[in-house]
C-alpha positions as CSV (number, residue, x, y, z in Angstrom):
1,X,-11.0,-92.0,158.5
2,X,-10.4,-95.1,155.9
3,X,-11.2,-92.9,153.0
4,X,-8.5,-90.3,154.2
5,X,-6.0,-92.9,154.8
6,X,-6.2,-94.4,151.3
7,X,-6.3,-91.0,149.5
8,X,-2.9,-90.3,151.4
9,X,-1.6,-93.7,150.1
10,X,-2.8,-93.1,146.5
11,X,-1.1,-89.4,146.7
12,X,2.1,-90.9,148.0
13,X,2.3,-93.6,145.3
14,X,1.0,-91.2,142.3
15,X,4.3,-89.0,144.1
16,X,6.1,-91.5,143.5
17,X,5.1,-92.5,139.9
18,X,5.9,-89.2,139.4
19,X,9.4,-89.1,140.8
20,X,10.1,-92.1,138.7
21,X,9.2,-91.2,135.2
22,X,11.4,-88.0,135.6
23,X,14.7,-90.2,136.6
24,X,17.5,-90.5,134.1
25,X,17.0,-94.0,131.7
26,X,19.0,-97.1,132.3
27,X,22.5,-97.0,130.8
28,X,22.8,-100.3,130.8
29,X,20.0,-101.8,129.9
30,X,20.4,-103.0,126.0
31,X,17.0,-103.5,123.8
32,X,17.8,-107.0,121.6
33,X,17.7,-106.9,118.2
34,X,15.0,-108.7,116.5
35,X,17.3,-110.8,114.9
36,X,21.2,-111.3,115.8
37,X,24.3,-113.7,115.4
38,X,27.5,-114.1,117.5
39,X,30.3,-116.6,118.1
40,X,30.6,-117.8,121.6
41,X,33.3,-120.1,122.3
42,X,33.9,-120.8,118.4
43,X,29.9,-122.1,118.7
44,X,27.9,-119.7,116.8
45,X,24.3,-118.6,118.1
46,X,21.4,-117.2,116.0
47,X,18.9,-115.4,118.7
48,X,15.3,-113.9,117.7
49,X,14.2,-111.2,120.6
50,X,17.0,-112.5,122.5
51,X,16.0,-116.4,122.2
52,X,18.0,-119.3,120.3
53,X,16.4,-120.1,116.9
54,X,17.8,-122.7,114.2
55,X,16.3,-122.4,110.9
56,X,14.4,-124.9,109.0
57,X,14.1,-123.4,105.9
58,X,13.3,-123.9,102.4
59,X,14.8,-122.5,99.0
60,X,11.6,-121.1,97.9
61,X,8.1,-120.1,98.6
62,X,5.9,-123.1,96.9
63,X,3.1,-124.3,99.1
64,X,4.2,-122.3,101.9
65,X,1.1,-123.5,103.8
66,X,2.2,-127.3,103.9
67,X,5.4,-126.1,104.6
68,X,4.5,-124.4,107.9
69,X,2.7,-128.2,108.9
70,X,6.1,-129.7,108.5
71,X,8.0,-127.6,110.4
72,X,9.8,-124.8,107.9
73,X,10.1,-121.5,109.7
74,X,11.8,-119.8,107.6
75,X,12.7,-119.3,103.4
76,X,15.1,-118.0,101.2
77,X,14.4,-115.7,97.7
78,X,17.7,-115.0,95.3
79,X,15.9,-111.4,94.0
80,X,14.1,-109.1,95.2
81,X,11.4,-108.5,92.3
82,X,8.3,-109.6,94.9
83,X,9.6,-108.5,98.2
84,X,6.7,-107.2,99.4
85,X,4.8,-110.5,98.7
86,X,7.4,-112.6,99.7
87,X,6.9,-110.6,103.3
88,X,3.6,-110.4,103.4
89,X,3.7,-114.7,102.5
90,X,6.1,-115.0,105.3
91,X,3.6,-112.8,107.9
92,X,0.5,-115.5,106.5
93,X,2.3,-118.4,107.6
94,X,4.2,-117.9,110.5
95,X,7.5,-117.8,108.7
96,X,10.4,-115.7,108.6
97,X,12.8,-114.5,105.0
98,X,16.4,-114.4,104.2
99,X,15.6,-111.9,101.6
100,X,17.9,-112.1,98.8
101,X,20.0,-109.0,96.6
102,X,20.8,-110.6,93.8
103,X,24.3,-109.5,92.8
104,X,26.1,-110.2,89.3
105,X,28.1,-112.4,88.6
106,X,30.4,-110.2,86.1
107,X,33.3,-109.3,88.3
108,X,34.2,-106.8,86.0
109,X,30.7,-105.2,87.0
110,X,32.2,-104.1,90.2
111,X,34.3,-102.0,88.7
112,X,31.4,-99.5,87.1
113,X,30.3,-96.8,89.0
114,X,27.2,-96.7,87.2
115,X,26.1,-100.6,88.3
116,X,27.7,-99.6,92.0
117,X,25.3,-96.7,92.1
118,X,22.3,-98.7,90.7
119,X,22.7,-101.7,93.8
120,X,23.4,-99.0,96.4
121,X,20.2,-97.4,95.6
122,X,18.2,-100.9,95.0
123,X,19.8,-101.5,98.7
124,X,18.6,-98.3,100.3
125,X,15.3,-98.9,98.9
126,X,15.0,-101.9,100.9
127,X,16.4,-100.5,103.8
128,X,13.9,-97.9,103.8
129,X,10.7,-99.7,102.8
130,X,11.4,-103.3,104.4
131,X,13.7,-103.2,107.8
132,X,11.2,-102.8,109.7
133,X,8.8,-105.8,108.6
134,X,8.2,-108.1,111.6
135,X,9.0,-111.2,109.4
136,X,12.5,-109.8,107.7
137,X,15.4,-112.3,109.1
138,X,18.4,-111.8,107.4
139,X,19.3,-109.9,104.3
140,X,21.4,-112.0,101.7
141,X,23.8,-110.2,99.0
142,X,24.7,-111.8,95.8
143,X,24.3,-116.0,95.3
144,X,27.5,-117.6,94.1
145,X,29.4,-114.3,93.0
146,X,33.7,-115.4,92.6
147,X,34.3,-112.5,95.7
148,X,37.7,-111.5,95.2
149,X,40.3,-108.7,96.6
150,X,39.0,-106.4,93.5
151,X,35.2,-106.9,93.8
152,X,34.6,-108.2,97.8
153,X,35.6,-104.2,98.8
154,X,32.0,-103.4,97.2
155,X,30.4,-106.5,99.2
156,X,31.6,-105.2,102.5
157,X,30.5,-101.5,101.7
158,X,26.5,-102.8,100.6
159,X,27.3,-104.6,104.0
160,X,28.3,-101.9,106.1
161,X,25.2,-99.7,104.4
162,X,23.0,-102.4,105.9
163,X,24.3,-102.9,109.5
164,X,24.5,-98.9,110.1
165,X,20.5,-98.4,109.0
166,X,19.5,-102.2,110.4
167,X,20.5,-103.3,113.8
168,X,18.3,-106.3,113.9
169,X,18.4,-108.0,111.0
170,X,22.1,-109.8,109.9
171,X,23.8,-109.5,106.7
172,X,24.9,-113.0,104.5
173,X,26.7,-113.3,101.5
174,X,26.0,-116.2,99.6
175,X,28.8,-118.2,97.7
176,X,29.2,-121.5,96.0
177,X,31.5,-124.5,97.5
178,X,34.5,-122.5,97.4
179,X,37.6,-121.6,100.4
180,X,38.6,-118.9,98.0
181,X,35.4,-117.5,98.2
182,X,35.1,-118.0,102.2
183,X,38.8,-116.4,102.7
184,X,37.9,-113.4,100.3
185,X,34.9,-112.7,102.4
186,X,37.2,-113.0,105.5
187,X,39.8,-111.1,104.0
188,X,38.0,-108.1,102.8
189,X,34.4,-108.2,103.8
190,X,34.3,-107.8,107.7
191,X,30.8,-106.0,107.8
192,X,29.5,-109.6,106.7
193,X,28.2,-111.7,109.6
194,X,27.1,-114.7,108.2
195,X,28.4,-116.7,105.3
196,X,25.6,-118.4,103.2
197,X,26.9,-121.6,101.8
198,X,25.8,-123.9,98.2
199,X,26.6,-127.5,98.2
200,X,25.7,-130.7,97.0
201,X,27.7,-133.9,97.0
202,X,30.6,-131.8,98.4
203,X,28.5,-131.4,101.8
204,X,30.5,-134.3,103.3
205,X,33.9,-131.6,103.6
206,X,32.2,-128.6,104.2
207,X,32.6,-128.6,108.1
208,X,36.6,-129.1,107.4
209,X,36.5,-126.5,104.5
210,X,35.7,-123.6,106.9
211,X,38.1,-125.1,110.0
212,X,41.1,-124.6,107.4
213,X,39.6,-121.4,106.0
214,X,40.0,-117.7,107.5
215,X,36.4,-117.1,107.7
216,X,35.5,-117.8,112.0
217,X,32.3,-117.2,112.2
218,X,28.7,-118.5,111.5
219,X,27.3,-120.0,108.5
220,X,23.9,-121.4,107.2
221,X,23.7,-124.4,104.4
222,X,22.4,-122.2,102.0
223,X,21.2,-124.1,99.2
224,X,21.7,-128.2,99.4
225,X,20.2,-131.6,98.2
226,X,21.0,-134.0,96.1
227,X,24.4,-134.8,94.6
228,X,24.2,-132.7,91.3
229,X,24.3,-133.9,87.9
230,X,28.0,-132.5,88.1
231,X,29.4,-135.1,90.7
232,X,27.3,-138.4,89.8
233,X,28.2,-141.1,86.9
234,X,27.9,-140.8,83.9
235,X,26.3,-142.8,80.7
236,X,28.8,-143.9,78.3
237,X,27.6,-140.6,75.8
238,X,27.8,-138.4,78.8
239,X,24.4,-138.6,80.5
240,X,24.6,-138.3,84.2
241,X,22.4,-140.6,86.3
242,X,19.9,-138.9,88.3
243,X,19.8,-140.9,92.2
244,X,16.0,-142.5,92.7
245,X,13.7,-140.8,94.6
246,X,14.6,-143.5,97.3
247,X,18.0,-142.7,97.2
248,X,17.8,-139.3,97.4
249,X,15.4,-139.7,100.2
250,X,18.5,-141.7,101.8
251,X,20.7,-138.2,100.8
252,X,18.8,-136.0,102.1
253,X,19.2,-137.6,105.5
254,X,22.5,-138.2,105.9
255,X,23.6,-134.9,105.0
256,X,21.3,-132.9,107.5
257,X,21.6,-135.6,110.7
258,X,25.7,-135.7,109.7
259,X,26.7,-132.1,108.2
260,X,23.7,-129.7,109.7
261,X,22.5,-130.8,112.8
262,X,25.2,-130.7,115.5
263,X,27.4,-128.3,114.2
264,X,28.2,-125.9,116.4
265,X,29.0,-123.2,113.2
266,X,26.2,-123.7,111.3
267,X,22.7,-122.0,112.7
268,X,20.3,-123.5,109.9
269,X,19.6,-124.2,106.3
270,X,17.8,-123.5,103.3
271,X,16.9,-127.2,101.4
272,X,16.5,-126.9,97.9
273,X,14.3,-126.9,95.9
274,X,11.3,-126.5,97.8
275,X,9.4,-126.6,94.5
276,X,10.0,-128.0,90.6
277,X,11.9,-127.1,88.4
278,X,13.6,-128.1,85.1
279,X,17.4,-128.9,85.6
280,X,18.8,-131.5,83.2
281,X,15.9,-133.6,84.3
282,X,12.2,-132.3,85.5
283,X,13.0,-134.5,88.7
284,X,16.2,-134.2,89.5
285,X,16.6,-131.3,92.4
286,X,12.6,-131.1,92.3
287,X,10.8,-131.9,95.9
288,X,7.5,-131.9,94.4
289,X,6.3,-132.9,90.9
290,X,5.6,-131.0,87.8
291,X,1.7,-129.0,87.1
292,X,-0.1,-128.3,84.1
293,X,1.9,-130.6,82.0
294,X,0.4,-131.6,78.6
295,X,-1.5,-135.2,79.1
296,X,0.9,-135.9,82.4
297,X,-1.5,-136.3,84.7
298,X,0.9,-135.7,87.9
299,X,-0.2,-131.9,90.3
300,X,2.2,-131.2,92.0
301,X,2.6,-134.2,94.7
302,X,5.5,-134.4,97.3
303,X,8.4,-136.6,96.6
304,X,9.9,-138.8,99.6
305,X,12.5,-135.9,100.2
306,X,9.4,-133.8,101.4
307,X,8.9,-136.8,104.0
308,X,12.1,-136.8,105.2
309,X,12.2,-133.4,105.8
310,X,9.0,-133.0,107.8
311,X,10.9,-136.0,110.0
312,X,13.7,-134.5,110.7
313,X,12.3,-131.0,111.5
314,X,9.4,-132.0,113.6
315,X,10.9,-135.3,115.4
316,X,7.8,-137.1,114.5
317,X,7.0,-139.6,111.9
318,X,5.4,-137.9,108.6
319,X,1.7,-137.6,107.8
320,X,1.5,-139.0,104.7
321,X,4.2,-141.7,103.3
322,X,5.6,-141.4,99.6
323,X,6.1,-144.6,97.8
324,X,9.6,-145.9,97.5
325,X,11.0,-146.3,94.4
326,X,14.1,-147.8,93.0
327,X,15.9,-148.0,89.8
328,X,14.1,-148.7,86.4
329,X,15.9,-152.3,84.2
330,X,14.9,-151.9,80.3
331,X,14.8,-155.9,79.1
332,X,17.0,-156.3,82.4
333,X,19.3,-154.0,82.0
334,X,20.3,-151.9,84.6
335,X,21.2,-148.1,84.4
336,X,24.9,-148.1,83.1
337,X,24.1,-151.6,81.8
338,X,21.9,-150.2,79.2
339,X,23.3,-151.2,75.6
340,X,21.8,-149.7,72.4
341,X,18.6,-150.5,71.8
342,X,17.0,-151.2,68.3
343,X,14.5,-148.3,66.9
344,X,11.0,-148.8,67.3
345,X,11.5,-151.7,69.2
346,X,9.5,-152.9,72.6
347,X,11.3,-153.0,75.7
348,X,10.0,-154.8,79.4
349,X,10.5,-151.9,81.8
350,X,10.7,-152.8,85.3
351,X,10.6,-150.7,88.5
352,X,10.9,-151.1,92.2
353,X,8.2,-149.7,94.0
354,X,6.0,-150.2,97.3
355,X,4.0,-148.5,99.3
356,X,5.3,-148.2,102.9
357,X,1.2,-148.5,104.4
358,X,0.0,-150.6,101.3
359,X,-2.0,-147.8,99.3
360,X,-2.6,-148.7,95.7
361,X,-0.2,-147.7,93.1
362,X,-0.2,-145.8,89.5
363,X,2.3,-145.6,87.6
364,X,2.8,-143.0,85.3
365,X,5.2,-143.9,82.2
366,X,6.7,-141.5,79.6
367,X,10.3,-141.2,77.6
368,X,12.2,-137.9,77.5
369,X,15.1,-136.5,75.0
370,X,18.0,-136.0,76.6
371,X,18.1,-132.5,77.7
372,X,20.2,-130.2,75.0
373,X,19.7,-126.9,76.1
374,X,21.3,-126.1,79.3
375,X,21.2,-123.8,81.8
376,X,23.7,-123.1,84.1
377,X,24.1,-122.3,87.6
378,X,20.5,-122.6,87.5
379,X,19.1,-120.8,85.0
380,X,16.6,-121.3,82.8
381,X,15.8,-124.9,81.4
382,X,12.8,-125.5,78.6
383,X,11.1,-129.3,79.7
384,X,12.4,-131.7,77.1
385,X,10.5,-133.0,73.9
386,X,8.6,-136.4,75.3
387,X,8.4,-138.4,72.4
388,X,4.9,-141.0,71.9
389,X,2.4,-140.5,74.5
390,X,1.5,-141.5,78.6
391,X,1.7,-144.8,79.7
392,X,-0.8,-145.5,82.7
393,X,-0.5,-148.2,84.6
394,X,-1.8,-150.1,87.9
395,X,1.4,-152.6,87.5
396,X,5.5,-152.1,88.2
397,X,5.9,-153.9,84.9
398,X,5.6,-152.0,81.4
399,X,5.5,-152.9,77.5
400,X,7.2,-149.6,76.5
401,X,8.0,-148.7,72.4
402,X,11.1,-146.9,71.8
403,X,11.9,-144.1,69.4
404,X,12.0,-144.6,65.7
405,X,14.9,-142.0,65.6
406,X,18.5,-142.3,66.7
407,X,19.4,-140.8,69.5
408,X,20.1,-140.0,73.4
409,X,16.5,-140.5,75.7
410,X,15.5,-141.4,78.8
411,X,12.7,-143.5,80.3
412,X,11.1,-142.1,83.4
413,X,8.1,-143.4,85.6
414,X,6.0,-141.4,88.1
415,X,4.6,-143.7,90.8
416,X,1.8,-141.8,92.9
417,X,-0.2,-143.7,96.1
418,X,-3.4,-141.5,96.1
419,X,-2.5,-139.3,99.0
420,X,-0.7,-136.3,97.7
421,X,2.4,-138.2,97.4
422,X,4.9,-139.2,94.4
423,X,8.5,-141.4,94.2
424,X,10.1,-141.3,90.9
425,X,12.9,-142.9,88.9
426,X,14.4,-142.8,85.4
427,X,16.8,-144.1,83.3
428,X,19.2,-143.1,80.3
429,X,19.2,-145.3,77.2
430,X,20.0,-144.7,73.3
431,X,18.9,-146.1,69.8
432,X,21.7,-146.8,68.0
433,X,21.7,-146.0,63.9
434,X,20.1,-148.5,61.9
């Protein structure tokens, strides 16, 4: 008798199994996007699978390992020439990409049909090959292209391509510190949903730059970091002082705590530069040190921005602590201070530097040429000529023999602790004609 009764009870629930599957879907039940953006009460809110998510990204893919220990989740790229390894990085690490479609910068390029037709098909490449890649986030056209009412028409169509093909990942444009450029975008680019944002030392207005513009919706900090070499003093021959490692630490700090955190239209950002690079100094926007450099024997160690980061992502205190390290004097002269000094002569270089858990400190001394070729907006840099060789040291205090020829230099010292960790500093100076 108990086996008959639960046969009848597995026939009338396989019945009703049955029943079921053939019923008409759910209307109203909406699958989330993987990825999606949307202003609610002028707050904006960035959701992956239906979840909040703020992005703690990096502009670039150095070390992406030790990035995922400090608590980056995500990275940007500005081309797409390794996509598929930039992805497959991403999928290694537990990170997600802003993939970027670089874009020119030659307005006049957006009136040719045959460049038009050449980024529409670079575009449906992606779309075809990549949208559905589990660590895709956002897709980012053009970095720092002047949009306008002529050329923005074009962004909103590569836009519009997107969002009908791609209904989980959003679309950015990227521009530089500019309201024209946020209006245009507004104006005549409605198929964009986020606004990617560059700045430096102008960070400090951003928040009332898009109040007063006619863009109303999200935005991520793009690209940021130290003040650039545009917005700081300058030498009386035109050399711009590059912040210490220590003050840029300080930077780096104050912008995210007052300008990205806590602001309810900004869902993340992208610090730069998450590597080094060559721009007007081989320091200057770099968060790690140089590799591979003839007789410089620095590999790659974190600067104190690195530190800062990790702090401020994780809310804990940093693994490892980089030495701080203040401004260099040249026979106690300060930068700005600096007078000409005599060719070939010996100077008593002098930096600030400790060790915040009292490791042991090298110091690493060399002199630069003022940087002569220059890039711009980024581009390529070539390292500048060091002239006379590596000065190692165990002491803050160096003998240091200047130039024999005339001319515009700079003094800089590398001050590692042993643990993967560097602070730096330089300083402008000139000898004057005999």
């Amino acid at each position: 008798m108990l086996r008959k009764i639960n046969f009848l009870v597995f026939f009338i629930g396989l019945s009703i199994l049955s029943a079921c599957s053939q019923l008409p879907p759910d209307d109203n039940h909406v699958e989330e996007p993987v990825f999606s953006v949307k202003m609610e009460n002028d707050k904006a809110v960035f959701l992956h699978n239906g979840e909040p998510f703020f992005i703690n990204g990096v502009g670039g893919s150095y070390q992406l390992d030790k990035a995922a220990g400090y608590g980056v989740n995500a990275f940007r790229t500005w081309g797409i020439d390794n996509v598929g390894q930039d992805l497959t990085n991403a999928l290694q690490n537990n990170m997600y990409v802003m993939v970027g479609i670089w874009l020119s910068q030659n307005l006049a390029d957006y009136q040719k049909d045959s460049y038009k037709n050449a980024i529409r098909a670079q575009v449906q490449y992606l779309l075809d090959n990549y949208k559905e890649h589990p660590n895709l986030m956002i897709w980012a056209l053009g970095n720092e292209v002047r949009w306008n009412a002529a050329s923005a028409p074009f962004l909103n169509e590569l836009a519009t391509m997107i969002r009908e093909q791609d209904k989980n990942h959003p679309v950015c444009a990227v521009v530089l510190h500019s309201q024209d450029d946020v209006n245009a975008i507004a104006d005549y680019a409605p198929s964009v949903e986020i606004i990617g944002f560059n700045t430096y030392g102008g960070i400090s207005v951003m928040k009332n730059l898009f109040m007063n513009s006619r863009w109303k919706g999200p935005y991520i900090v793009s690209e940021w970091g130290p003040n650039g070499h545009w917005e700081v003093q300058k030498t009386a021959w035109g050399a711009p002082i590059e912040p210490t490692s220590a003050a840029k630490k300080q930077q780096y700090y104050n912008n995210y705590t007052q300008y990205i955190q806590n602001n309810d239209r900004c869902i993340g950002s992208f610090v730069f530069y998450w590597a080094q690079k060559q721009e007007r100094t081989p320091t200057w926007y770099s968060m790690f040190l140089e590799q591979n450099v003839a007789n410089l024997p620095v590999n790659g160690e974190a600067c104190p921005t690195v530190e800062v980061m990790e702090e401020l992502w994780t809310k804990r205190e940093a693994v490892e602590k980089a030495p701080v390290v203040d401004g260099i004097t040249m026979n106690g002269q300060a930068v700005m201070q600096t007078e000409g000094f005599a060719a070939g002569s010996t100077v008593s270089a002098i930096v600030n530097a400790s060790d915040p858990r009292g490791y042991a400190l090298v110091y690493y001394w060399e002199i630069l040429k003022e940087a002569t070729v220059l890039g711009e907006g980024g581009s390529y840099e070539p390292r500048p000529e060091r002239i006379g060789e590596i000065i190692t040291g165990s002491s803050n205090v160096q003998n240091i023999v200047l130039p024999s020829q005339a001319g515009n230099y700079r003094l800089f010292v590398y001050v590692l602790n042993g643990r993967g960790m560097a602070g730096t500093s330089n300083i402008p100076f000139q000898i004057t004609p005999r």
